[in-house]
LODOMI-931726 format. One record per residue (C-alpha): residue in one letter; x, y, z; residue number from 1. Coordinates in steps of 0.1 Angstrom, whole numbers, always signed. Layout:
N
+------+-------+-------+-------+-----+
: type :     u :     v :     w : seq :
+------+-------+-------+-------+-----+
:    A :     X :     Y :     Z : NUM :
...
+------+-------+-------+-------+-----+
***
This chain:
75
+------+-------+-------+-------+-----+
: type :     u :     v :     w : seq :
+------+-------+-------+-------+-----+
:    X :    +0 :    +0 :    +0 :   1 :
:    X :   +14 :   +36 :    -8 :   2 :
:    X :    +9 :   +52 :   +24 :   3 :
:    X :   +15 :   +85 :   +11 :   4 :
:    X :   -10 :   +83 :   -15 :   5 :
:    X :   -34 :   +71 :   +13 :   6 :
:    X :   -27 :   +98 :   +38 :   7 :
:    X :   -28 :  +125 :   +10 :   8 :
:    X :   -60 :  +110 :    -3 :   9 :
:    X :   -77 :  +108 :   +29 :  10 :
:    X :   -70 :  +141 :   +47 :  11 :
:    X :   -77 :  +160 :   +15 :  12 :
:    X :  -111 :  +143 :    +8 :  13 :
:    X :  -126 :  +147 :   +41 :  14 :
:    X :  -129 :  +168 :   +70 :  15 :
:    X :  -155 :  +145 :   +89 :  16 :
:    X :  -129 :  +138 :  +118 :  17 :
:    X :  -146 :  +105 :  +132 :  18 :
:    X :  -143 :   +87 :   +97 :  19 :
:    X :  -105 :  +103 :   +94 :  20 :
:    X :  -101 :   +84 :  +129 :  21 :
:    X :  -123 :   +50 :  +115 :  22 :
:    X :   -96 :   +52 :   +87 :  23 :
:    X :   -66 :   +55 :  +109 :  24 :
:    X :   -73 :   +28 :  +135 :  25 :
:    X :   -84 :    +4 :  +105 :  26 :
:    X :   -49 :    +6 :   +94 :  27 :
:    X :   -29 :    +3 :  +122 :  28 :
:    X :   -51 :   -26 :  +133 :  29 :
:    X :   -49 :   -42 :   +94 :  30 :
:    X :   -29 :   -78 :   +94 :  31 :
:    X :    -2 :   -63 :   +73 :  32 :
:    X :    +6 :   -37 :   +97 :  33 :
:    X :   +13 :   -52 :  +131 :  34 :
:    X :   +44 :   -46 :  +146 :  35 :
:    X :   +56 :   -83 :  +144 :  36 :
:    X :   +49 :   -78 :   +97 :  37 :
:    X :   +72 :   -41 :   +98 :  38 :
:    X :  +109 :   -58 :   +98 :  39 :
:    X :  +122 :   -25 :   +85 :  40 :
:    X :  +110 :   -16 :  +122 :  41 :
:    X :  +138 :   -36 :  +137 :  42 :
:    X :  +165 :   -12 :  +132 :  43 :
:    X :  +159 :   +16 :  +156 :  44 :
:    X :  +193 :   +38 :  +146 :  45 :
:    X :  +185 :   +71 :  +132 :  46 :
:    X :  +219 :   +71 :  +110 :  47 :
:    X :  +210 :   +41 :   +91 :  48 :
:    X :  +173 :   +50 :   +87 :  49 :
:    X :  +191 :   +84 :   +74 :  50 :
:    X :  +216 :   +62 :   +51 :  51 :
:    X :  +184 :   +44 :   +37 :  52 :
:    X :  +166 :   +72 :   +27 :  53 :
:    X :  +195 :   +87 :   +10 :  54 :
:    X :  +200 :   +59 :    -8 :  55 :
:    X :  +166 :   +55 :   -22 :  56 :
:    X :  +169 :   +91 :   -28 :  57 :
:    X :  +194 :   +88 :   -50 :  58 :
:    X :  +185 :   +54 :   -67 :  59 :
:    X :  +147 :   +67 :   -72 :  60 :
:    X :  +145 :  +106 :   -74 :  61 :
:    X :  +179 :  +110 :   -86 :  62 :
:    X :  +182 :   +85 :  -106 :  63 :
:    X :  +214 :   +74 :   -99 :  64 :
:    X :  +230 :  +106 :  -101 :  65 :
:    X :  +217 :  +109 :  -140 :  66 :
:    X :  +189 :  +137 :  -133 :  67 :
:    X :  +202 :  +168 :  -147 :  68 :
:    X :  +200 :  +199 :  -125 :  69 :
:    X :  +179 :  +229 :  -131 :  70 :
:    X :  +188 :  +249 :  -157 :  71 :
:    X :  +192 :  +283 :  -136 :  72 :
:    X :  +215 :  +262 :  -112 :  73 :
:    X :  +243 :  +255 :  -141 :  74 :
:    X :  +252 :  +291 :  -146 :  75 :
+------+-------+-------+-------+-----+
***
């Protein structure tokens, strides 16, 4: 499930509080979410969680280093 596309989703399409709160507690209680399923929970170092998201940065976003910079930036 893309979480951020859930999240953005939901908070944008509804300002009814008690179904935003439904929604919430559905998740967290869904099968795929209990603590025991998150393995990427397991590592509890803030480094490494920043090393991960770096690297996905820079695989996904960045393309490996191939995305060409703005053009105003290269002057």
């Amino acid at each position: 499930m893309d979480l951020h596309r859930f999240w953005d989703g939901v908070i944008t399409t509804s300002q009814n509080l008690t179904w935003l709160r439904n929604e919430a507690t559905a998740l967290r209680n869904g099968q795929g979410f209990q603590r025991s399923q998150l393995t990427e929970l397991a590592n509890t170092e803030f480094e490494s969680w920043a090393k991960e998201s770096y690297e996905i940065a820079t695989k996904i976003a960045y393309i490996n280093g191939k995305l060409n910079r703005c053009a105003e930036r290269r002057k």
